[in-house]
C-alpha positions as CSV (number, residue, x, y, z in Angstrom):
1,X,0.0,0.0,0.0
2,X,2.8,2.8,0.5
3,X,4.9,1.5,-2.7
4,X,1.1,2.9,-4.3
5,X,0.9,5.8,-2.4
6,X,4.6,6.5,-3.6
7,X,3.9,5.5,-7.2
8,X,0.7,7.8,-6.7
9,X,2.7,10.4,-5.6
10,X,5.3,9.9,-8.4
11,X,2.6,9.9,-11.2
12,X,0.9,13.2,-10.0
13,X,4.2,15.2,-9.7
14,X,5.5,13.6,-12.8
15,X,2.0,14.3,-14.9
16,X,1.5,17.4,-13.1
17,X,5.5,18.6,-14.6
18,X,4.6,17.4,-17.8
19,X,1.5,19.8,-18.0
20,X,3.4,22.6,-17.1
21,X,6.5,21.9,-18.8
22,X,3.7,21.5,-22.5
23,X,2.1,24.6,-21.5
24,X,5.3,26.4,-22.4
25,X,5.6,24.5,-26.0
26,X,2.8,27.0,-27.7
27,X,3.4,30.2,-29.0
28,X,1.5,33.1,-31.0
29,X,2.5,35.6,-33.3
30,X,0.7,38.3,-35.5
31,X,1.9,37.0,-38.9
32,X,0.7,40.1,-40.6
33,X,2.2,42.0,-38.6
34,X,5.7,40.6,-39.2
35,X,4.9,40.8,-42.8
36,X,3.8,44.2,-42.8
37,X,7.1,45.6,-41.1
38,X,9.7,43.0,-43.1
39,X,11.8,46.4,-44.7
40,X,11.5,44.1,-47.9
41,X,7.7,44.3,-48.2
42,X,8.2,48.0,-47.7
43,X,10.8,48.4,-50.4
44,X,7.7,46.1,-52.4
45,X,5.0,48.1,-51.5
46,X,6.8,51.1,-52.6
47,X,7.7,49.9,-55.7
48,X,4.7,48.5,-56.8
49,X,2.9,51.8,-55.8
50,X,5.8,53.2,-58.3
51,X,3.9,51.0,-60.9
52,X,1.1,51.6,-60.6
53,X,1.1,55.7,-60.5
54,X,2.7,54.7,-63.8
55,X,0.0,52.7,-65.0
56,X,-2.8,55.5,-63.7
57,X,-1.2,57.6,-65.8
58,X,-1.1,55.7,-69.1
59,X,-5.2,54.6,-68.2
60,X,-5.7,58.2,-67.2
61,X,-4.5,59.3,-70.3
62,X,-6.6,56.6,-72.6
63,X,-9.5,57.6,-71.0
64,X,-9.6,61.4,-71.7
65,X,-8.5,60.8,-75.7
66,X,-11.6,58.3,-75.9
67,X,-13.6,61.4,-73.8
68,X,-12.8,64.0,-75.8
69,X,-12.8,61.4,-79.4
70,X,-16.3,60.7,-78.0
71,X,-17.1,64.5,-77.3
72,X,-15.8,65.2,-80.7
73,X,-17.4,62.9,-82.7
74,X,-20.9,63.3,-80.7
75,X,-20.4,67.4,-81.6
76,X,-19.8,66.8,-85.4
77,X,-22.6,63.7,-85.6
78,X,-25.0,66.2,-87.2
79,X,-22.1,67.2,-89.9
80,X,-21.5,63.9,-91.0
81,X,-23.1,61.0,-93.4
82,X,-24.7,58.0,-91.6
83,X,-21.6,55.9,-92.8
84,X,-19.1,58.2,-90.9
85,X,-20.9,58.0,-88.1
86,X,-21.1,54.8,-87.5
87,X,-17.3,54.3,-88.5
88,X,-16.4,56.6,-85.7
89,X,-18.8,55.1,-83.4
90,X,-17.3,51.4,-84.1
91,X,-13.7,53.4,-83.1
92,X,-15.3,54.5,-80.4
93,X,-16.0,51.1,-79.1
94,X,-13.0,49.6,-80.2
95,X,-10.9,52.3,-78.3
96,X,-13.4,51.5,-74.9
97,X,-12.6,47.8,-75.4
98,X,-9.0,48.5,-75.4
99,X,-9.1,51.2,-72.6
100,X,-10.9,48.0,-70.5
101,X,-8.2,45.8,-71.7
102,X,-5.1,48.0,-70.3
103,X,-7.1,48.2,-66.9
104,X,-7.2,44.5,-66.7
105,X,-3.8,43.7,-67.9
106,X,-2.5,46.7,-65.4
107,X,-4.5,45.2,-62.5
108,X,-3.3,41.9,-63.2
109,X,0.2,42.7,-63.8
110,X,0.0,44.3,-60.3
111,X,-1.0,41.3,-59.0
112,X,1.5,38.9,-60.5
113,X,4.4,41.4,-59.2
114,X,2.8,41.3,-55.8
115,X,2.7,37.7,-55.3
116,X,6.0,37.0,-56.9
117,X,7.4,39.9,-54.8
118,X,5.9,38.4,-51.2
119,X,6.9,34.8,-52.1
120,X,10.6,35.0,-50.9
121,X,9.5,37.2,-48.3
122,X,6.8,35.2,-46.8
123,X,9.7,32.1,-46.7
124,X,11.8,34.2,-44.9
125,X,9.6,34.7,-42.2
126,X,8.1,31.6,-41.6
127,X,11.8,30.3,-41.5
128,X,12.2,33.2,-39.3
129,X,9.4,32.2,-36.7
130,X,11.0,28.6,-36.8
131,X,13.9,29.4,-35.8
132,X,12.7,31.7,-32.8
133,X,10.0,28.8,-32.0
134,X,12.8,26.3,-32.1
135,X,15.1,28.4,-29.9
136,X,12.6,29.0,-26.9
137,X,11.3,25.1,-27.6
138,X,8.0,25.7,-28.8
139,X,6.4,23.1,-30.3
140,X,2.8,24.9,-32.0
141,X,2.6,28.1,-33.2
142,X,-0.6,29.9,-33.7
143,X,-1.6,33.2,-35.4
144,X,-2.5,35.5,-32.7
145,X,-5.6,36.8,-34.7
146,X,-7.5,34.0,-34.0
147,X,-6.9,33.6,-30.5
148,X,-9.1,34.5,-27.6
149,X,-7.1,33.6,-25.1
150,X,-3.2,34.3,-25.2
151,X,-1.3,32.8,-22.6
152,X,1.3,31.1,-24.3
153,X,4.4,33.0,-25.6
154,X,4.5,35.6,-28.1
155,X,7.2,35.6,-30.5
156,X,6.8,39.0,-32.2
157,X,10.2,40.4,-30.1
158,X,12.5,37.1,-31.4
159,X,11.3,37.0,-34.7
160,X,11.6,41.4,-34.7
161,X,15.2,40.6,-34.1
162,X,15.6,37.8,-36.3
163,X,14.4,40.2,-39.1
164,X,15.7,43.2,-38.2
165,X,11.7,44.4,-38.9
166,X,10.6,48.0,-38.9
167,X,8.3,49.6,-36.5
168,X,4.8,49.4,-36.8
169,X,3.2,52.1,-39.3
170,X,0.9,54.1,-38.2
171,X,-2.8,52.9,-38.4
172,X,-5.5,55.1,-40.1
173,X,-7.9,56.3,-37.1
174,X,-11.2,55.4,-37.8
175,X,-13.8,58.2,-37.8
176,X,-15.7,58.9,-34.6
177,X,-19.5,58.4,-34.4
């Protein structure tokens, strides 16, 4: 009966250790948040806005020569035979069509620069978050954003180091009701 009692004894403290000793094996961290201040995602950010001013401007400009063709040709309709008129409004269209086209390809060239811009930077910080999880011995790592409760450790201030990230930038207030 005491060689249970001991055995009891040995099983609560060793189970009791073990529960404590697991708790300390999850972490959290705000992915985005990592992302967000990686000085290579800013460097991307700021390039692709770069871009895309640049592709504004050539849509920009599209749009006011089909404006003013269109203004144009509607102000001289009156002046003109039925067959001139309907060649201009077929150039019309066609210049539309290709006015949608360059938005699309712009938009979508965007987004193919985007994702093949983040792709070595998203490695880089999951093999960043590793390597802090590894070094305090965490087993599981969750995203912070879908946590209620956050008791395990956060691994923002290893990873910030790893990564040599930025500060936060400033969030846009939201407007008071």
């Amino acid at each position: 009966m005491k060689n249970f009692r001991t055995l009891l004894l040995i099983a609560v403290f060793t189970l009791g250790f073990a529960g404590i000793s697991n708790a300390q094996k999850i972490g959290h961290i705000n992915y985005q948040r990592v992302i967000d201040n990686m000085p290579e995602t800013r460097a991307l950010t700021a390039n692709l806005e770069k871009i895309g001013k640049t592709y504004q401007g050539e849509i920009e400009g599209m749009k006011k020569k089909l404006e003013s063709k269109y203004q144009k040709y509607s102000a001289e309709q009156a002046t003109q035979t039925e067959e001139t008129n309907k060649k201009r409004a077929e150039e019309v269209q066609l210049d539309r069509v290709k006015y949608e086209q360059a938005q699309k390809a712009a938009y979508q060239e965007m987004q193919a620069k985007q994702n093949a811009g983040l792709e070595p930077i998203v490695k880089k910080a999951e093999k960043a978050i590793e390597e802090a999880a590894a070094e305090k011995g965490i087993l599981y790592v969750f995203e912070e954003k879908s946590l209620i409760v956050k008791k395990g450790v956060d691994l923002y201030d290893a990873v910030k180091a790893k990564l040599g990230l930025l500060k936060d930038l400033p969030r846009p207030q939201q407007p008071q009701k």
